[in-house]
C-alpha positions as CSV (number, residue, x, y, z in Angstrom):
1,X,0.0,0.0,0.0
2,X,1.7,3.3,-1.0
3,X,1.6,6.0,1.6
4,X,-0.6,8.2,0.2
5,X,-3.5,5.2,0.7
6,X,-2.4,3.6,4.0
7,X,-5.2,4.3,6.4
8,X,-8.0,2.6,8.4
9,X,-11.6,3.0,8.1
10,X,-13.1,5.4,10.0
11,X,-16.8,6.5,9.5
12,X,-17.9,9.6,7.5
13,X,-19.4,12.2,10.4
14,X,-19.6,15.1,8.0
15,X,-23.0,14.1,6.6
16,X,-26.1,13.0,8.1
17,X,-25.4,9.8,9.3
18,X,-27.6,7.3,11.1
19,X,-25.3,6.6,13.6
20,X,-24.6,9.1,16.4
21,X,-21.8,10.9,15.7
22,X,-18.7,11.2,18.8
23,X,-18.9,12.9,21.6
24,X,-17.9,16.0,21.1
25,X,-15.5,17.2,23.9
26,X,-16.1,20.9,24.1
27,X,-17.3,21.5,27.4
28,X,-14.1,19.6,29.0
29,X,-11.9,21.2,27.1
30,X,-12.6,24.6,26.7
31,X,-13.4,24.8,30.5
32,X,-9.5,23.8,30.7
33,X,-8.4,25.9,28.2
34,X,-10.0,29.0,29.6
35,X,-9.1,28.4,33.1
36,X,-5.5,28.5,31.5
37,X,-5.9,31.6,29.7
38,X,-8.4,33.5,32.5
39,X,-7.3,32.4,35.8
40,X,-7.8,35.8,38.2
41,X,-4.5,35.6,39.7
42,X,-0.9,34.5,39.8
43,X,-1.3,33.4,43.7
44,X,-4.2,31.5,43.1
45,X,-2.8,29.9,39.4
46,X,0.5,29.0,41.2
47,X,-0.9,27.4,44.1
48,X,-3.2,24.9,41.3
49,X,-0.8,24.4,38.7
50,X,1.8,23.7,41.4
51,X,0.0,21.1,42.6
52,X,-0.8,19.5,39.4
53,X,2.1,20.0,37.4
54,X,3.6,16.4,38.6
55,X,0.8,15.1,36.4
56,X,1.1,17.0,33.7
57,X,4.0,17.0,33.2
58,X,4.2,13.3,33.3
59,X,2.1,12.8,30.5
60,X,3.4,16.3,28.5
61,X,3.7,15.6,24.6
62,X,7.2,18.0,22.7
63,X,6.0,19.9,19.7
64,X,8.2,20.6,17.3
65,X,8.4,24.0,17.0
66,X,11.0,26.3,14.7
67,X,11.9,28.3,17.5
68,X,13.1,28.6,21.1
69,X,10.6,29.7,23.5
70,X,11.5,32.8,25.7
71,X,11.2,32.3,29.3
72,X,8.8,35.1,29.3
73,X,5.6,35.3,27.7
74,X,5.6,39.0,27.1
75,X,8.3,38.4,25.3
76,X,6.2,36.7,22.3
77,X,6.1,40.3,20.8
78,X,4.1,38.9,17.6
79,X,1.7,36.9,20.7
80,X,1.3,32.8,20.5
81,X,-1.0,29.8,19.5
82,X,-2.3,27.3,21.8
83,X,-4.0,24.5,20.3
84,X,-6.7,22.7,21.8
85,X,-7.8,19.2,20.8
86,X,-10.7,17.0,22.1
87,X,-9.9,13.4,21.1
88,X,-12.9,11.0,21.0
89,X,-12.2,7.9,22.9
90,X,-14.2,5.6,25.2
91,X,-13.5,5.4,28.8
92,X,-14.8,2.8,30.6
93,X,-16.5,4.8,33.6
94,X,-18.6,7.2,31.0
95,X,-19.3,4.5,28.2
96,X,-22.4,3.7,29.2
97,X,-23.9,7.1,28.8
98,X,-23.0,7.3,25.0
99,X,-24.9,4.1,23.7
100,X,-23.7,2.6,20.2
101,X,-20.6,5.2,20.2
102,X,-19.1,3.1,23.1
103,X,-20.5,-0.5,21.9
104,X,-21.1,-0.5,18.8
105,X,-19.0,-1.2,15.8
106,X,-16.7,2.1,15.9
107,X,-16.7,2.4,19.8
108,X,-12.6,1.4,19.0
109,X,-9.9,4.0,18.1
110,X,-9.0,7.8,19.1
111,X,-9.9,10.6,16.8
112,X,-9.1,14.0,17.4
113,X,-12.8,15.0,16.9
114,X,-12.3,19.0,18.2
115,X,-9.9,20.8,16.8
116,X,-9.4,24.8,18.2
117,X,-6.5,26.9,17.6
118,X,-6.5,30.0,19.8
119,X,-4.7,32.7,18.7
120,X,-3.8,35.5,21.3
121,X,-2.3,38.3,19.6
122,X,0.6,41.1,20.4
123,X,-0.7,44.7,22.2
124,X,-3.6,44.9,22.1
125,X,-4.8,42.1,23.3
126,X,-7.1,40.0,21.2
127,X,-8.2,36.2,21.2
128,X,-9.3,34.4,17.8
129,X,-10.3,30.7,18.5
130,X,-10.7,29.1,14.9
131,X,-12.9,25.9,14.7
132,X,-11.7,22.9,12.7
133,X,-14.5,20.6,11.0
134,X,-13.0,17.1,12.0
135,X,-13.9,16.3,8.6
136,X,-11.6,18.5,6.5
137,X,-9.7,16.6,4.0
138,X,-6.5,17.9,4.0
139,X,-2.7,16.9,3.8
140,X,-1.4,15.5,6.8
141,X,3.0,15.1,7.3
142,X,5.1,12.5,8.6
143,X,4.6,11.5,12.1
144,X,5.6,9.9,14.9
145,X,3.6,8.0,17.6
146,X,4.6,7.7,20.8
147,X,5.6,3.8,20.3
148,X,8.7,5.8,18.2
149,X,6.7,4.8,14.6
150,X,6.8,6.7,11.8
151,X,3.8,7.0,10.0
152,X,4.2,8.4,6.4
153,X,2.8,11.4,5.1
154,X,-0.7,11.3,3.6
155,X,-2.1,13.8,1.0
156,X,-5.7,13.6,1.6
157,X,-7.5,12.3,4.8
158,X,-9.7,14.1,7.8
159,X,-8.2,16.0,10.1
160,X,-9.8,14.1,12.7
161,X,-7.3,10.6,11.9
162,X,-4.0,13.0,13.0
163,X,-3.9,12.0,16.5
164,X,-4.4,8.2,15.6
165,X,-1.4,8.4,13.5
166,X,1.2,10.7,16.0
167,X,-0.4,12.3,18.9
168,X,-0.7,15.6,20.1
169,X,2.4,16.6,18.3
170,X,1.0,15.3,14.8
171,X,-2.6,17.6,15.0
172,X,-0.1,20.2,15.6
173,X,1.9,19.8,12.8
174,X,-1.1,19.0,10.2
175,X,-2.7,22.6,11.6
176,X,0.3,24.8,11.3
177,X,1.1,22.9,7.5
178,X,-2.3,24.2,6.8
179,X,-2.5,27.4,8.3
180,X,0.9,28.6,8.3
181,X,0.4,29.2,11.8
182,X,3.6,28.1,14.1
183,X,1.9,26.2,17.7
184,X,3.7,27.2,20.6
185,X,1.6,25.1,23.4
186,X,-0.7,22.4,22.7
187,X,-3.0,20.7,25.1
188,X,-5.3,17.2,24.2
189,X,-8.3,15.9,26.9
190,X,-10.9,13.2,26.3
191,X,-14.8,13.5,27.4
192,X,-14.1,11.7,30.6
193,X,-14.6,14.8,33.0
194,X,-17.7,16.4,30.6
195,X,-20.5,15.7,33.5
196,X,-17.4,16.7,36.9
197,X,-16.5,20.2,35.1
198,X,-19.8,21.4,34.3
199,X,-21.1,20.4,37.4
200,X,-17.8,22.4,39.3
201,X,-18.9,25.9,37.4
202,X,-22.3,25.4,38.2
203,X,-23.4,24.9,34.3
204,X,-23.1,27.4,31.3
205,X,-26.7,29.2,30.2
206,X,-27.6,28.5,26.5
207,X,-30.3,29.8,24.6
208,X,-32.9,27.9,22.2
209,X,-34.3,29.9,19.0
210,X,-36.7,26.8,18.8
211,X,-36.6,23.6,20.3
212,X,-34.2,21.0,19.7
213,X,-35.7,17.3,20.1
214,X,-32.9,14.9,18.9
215,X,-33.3,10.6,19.5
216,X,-29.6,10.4,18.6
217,X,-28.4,12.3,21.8
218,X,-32.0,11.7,24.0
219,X,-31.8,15.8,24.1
220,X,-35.2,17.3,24.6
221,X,-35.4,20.9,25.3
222,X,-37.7,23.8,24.6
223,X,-36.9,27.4,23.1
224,X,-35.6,29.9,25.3
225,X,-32.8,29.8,27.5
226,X,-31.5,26.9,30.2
227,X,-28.9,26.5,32.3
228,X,-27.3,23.0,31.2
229,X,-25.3,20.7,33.5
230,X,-23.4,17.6,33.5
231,X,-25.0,14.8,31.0
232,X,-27.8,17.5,29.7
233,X,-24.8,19.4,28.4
234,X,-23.0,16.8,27.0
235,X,-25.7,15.9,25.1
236,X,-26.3,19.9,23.9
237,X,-22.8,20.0,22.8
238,X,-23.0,16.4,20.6
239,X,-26.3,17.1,19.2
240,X,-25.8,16.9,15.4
241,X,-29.3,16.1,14.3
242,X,-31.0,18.7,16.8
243,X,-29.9,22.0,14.9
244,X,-29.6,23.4,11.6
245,X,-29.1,21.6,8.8
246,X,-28.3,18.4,11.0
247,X,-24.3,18.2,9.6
248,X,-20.8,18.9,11.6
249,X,-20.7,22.1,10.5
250,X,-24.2,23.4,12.2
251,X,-22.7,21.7,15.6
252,X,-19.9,23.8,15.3
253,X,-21.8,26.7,15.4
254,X,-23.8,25.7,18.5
255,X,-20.9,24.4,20.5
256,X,-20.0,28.4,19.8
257,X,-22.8,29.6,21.2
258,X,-22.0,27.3,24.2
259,X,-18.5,28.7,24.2
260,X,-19.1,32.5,24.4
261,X,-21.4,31.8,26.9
262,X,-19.0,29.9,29.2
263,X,-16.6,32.3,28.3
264,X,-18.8,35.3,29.9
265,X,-19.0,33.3,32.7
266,X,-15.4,32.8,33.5
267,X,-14.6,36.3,33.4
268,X,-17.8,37.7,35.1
269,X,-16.6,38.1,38.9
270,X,-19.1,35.2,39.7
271,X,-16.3,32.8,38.5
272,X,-13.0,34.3,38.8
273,X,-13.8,36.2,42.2
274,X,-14.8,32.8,43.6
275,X,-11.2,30.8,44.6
276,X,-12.8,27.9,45.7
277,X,-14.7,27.1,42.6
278,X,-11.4,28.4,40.1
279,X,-9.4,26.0,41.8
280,X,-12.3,22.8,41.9
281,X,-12.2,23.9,38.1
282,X,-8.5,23.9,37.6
283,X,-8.3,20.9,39.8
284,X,-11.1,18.7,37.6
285,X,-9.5,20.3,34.5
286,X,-5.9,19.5,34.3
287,X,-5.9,16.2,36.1
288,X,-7.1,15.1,32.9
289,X,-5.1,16.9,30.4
290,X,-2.6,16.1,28.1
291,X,0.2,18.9,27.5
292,X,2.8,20.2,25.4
293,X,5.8,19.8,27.6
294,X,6.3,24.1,26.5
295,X,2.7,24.2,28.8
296,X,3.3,21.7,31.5
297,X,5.1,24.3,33.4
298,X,2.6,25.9,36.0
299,X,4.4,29.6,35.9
300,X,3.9,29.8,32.2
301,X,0.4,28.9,32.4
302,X,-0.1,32.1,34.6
303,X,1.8,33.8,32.4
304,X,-0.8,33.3,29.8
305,X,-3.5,33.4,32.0
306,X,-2.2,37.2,33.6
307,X,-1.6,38.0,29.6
308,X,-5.5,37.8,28.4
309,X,-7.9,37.9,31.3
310,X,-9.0,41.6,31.0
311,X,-9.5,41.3,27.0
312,X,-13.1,42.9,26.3
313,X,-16.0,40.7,24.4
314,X,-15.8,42.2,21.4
315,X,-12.2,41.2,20.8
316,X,-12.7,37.8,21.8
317,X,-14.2,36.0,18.3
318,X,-15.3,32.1,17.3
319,X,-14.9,31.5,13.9
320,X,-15.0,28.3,11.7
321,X,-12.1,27.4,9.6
322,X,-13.8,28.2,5.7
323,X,-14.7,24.8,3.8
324,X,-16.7,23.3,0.6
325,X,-17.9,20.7,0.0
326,X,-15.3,17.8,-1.3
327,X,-16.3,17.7,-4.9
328,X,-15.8,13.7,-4.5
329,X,-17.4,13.1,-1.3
330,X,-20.0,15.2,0.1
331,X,-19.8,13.8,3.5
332,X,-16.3,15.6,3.7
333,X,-15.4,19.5,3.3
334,X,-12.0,20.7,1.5
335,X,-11.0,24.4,2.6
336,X,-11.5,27.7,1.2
337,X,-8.3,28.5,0.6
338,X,-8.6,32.6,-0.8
339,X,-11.3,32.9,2.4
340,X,-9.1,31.3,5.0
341,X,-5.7,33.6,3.7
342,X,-7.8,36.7,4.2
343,X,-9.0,35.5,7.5
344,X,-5.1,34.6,9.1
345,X,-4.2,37.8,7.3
346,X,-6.6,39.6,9.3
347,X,-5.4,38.0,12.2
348,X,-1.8,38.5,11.8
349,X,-2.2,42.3,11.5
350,X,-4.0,42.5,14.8
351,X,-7.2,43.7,13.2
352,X,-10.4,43.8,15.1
353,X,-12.3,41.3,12.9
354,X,-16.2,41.8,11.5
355,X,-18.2,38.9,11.0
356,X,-20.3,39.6,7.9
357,X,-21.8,36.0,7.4
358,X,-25.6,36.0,7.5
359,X,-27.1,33.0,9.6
360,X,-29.3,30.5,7.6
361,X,-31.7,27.7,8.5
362,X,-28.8,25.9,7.9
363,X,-26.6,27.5,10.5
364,X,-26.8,25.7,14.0
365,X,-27.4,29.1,15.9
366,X,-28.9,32.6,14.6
367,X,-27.9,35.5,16.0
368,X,-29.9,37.6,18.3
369,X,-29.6,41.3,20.4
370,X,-25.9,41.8,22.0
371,X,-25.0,41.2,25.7
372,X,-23.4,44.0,27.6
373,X,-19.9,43.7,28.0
374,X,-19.1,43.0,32.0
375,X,-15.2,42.1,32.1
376,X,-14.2,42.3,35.7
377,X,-12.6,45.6,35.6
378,X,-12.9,49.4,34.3
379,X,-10.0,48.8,31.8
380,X,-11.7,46.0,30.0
381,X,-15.0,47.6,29.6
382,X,-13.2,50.3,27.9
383,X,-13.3,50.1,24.1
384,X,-10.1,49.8,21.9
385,X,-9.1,53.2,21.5
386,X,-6.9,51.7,18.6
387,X,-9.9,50.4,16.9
388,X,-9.8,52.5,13.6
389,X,-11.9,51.8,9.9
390,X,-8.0,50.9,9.5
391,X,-7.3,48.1,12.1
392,X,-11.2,46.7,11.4
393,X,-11.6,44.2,8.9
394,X,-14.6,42.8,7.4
395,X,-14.3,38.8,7.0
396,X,-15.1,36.9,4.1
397,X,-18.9,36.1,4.0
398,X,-18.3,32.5,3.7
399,X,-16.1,32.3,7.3
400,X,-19.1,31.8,10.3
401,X,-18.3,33.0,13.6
402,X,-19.3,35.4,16.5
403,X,-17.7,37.6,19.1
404,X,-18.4,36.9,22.8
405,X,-20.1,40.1,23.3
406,X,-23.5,38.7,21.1
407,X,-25.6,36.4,21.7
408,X,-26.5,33.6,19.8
409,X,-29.3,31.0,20.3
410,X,-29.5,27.3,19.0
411,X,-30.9,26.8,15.3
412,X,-33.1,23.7,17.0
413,X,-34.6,21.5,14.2
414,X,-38.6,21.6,15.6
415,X,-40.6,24.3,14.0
């Protein structure tokens, strides 16, 4: 078999599939993610990551990056990349909540199912989190899994089969070959602690445009908004079949919505005021993670964290990586390549970025009235005074996404 071909089968989760698609981490891994990046203090972040940093750094994965990290991270002057990746994989205390995924015939193998690069940019501060469709065909380069094999490069498969082939190290590679983007901390979790950290932030409020009533997950809930929590959650964040036009792509967009809201949340002073519940978070979080070894350091972490917490809503946007449609496979997406340069380009200069995309039925959320901006101090709820018809740049129509200051509701598929 040449090396372009080698590959196991793994099931097609672009399209609408009879078979309920993976758990889709989001909720675990987010909540980590952002109680890296928006931890309220470096007495409180030390003390956490101190005590977990055995563990991470146990497990902690090197990415190899073309240049030396400084010891500082206000020394990135051009800011950094952390990549966040949810792999789908069955654990044996949580299987029996997921049905066929865990016993049926593709309950085997690890897929790196969510894929998030968050990009934090140079003065001012501003965060760009850029969705991934697991189903993007794309090239993915020589890697090598943990065993010390080399797998050969391949020069069309889904971005969800890189971790199967080399880890943590390998998703990072096959983003930055595609993006251009060089990945200076990486971080992996599976769904195992979904139901503990939800639970730990007292749940994330998500709104419902129309209901959502979807056999595949056993989700049933009404329009208007809810407060979800442990397995209710999971199952809002893997419904497929519940919202827009029933495909990956539609889920992304509600596991957005999900996203700003938690992201509200953790920097409202009824998270990141409250030191008990930052460090149950922290604890649940990173006892399960799996870390680049240039994140398993606990001071860095606070580094980052003391680096974004006051950025304002507006400057903290979702968007999804531009596709099509594969021209030979319809349950896969190829990318938009003149969309997605304009989009990093946007990102490079710092710009404040416009979403100009118009939701559709087929969109998982639509967007509704924006939310106040309440950052946690004066500073952040000050706008950019940089912000210029200059430095703002209106995104391609074909690239989805929102900021954290609006508010979106779930597309639900019962009119």
């Amino acid at each position: 078999m040449s090396p372009n071909t080698r590959r196991r089968r793994t099931i097609a989760r672009h399209g609408q599939l009879r078979t309920p698609g993976p758990l889709n981490q989001l909720l675990k891994f987010i909540a980590i993610g952002l109680a890296v990046v928006l931890v309220s203090g470096a007495s409180v972040a030390a003390y956490v990551f101190y005590d977990l940093s055995t563990t991470v750094t146990a497990n902690a994965v090197e990415l190899e990056t073309k240049t030396e990290l400084p010891p500082d991270i206000g020394e990135y002057k051009e800011g950094f990349n952390l990549l966040l990746t949810g792999v789908d994989t069955c654990e044996e205390a949580y299987a029996a909540y997921f049905g066929e995924r865990c016993s049926g015939s593709d309950a085997e193998g690890t897929l790196n199912d969510v894929n998030l690069l968050v990009h934090v940019s140079q003065e001012p501060r501003r965060i760009t989190v850029v969705s991934f469709p697991r189903d993007l065909l794309l090239s993915i380069p020589e890697c090598e899994d943990a065993e010390g094999d080399v797998h050969s490069a391949m020069s069309k498969q889904p971005l969800n089969v890189a971790y199967t082939d080399g880890g943590l190290n390998c998703v990072a590679k096959t983003i930055t070959e595609l993006t251009g983007q060089e990945i200076q901390f990486a971080a992996s979790v599976t769904f195992g602690g979904v139901i503990e950290i939800t639970n730990a932030i007292g749940g994330v409020d998500v709104c419902l445009a129309t209901p959502i009533k979807d056999r595949y997950t056993g989700l049933d809930m009404t329009a208007g908004t809810h407060t979800v929590q442990g397995l209710e959650a999971l199952q809002f964040l893997r419904t497929r079949h519940g919202v827009g036009d029933g495909s990956d792509l539609g889920r992304i967009g509600n596991q957005q919505q999900y996203m700003s809201s938690l992201v509200r949340k953790l920097i409202s002073s009824e998270t990141l005021g409250n030191v008990p519940m930052m460090l149950k978070l922290a604890n649940t979080g990173l006892s399960n993670v799996e870390a680049s070894t240039s994140l398993a350091d606990p001071m860095k972490i606070v580094q980052i964290a003391l680096a974004v917490k006051s950025v304002p809503f507006e400057d903290i946007v979702f968007l999804q990586y531009p596709t099509g449609t594969d021209s030979a496979n319809p349950n896969k997406v190829v990318a938009n390549k003149s969309a997605a340069q304009a989009m990093w380009d946007a990102i490079n200069a710092n710009a404040q970025l416009q979403v100009t995309h118009e939701n559709t039925a087929n969109d998982g959320v639509v967007v509704t009235d924006p939310v106040p901006a309440a950052p946690t101090d004066a500073e952040a709820a000050t706008p950019d005074a940089a912000a210029t018809p200059d430095n703002v740049v209106a995104l391609p129509d074909s690239i989805k996404g929102n900021s954290a200051a609006q508010q979106t509701c779930s597309n639900g598929n019962v009119r």
